[in-house]
C-alpha positions in Angstrom: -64.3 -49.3 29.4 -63.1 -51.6 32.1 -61.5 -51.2 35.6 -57.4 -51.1 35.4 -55.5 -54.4 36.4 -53.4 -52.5 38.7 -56.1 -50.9 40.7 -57.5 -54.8 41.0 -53.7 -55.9 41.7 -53.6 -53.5 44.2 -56.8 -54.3 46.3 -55.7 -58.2 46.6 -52.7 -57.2 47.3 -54.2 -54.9 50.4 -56.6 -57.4 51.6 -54.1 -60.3 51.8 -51.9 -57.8 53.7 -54.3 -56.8 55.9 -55.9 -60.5 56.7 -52.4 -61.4 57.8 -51.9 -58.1 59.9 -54.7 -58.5 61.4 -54.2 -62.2 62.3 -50.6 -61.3 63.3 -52.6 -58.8 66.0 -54.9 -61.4 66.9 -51.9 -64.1 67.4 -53.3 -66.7 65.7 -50.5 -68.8 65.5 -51.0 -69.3 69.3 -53.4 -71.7 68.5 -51.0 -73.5 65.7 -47.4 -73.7 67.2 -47.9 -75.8 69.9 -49.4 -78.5 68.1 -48.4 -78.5 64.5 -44.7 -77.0 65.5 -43.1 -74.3 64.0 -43.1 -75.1 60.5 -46.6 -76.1 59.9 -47.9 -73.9 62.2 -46.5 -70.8 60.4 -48.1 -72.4 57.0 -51.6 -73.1 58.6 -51.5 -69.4 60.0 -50.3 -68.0 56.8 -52.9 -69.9 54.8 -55.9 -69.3 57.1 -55.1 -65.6 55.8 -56.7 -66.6 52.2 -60.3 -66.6 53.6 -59.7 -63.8 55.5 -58.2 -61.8 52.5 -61.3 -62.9 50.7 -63.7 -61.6 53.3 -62.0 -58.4 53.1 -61.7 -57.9 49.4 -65.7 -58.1 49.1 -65.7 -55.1 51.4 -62.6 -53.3 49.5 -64.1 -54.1 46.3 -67.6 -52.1 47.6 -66.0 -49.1 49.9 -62.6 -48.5 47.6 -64.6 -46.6 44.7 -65.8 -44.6 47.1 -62.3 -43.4 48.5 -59.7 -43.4 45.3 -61.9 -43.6 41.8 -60.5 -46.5 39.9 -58.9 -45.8 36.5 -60.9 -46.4 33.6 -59.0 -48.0 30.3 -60.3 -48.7 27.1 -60.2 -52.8 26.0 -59.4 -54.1 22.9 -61.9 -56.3 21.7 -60.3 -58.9 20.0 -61.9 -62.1 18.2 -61.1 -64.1 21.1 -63.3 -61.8 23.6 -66.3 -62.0 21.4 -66.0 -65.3 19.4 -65.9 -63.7 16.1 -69.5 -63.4 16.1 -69.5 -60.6 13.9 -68.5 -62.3 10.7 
């Protein structure tokens, strides 16, 4: 039994949108515009989101269980997942 890909699909997808919330909040691209312009300002405050998201998913990954239960499915071992060790 693992852990659905949705309910992993769905905590990236919360922790990237919540590192760029939160850095739209803090107005990070303050700090960008004026020297980079508006162009590569917008990218280097839309990529400084990635760390941020990462940060955040190490605490979604630990508190999430907690709050909704993940879905548990059954895998399908194949011969590619275990070698073919069997034979």
């Amino acid at each position: 039994m693992v852990i659905s890909l949705t309910y992993g699909r769905v905590l990236m997808l919360l922790s990237f949108l919540t590192a760029e919330i939160l850095l739209w909040i803090v107005n990070i691209r303050q700090l960008f515009y004026p020297t980079l312009g508006v162009i590569f300002g917008f990218l280097a405050s839309f990529s400084l989101g990635y760390p941020l998201a990462f940060v955040i998913l190490t605490v979604l990954v630990r508190t999430a269980p907690r709050v909704v239960a993940p879905k548990l499915v059954s895998r399908n071992w194949g011969s590619v997942t275990t070698l073919d060790l069997s034979k």
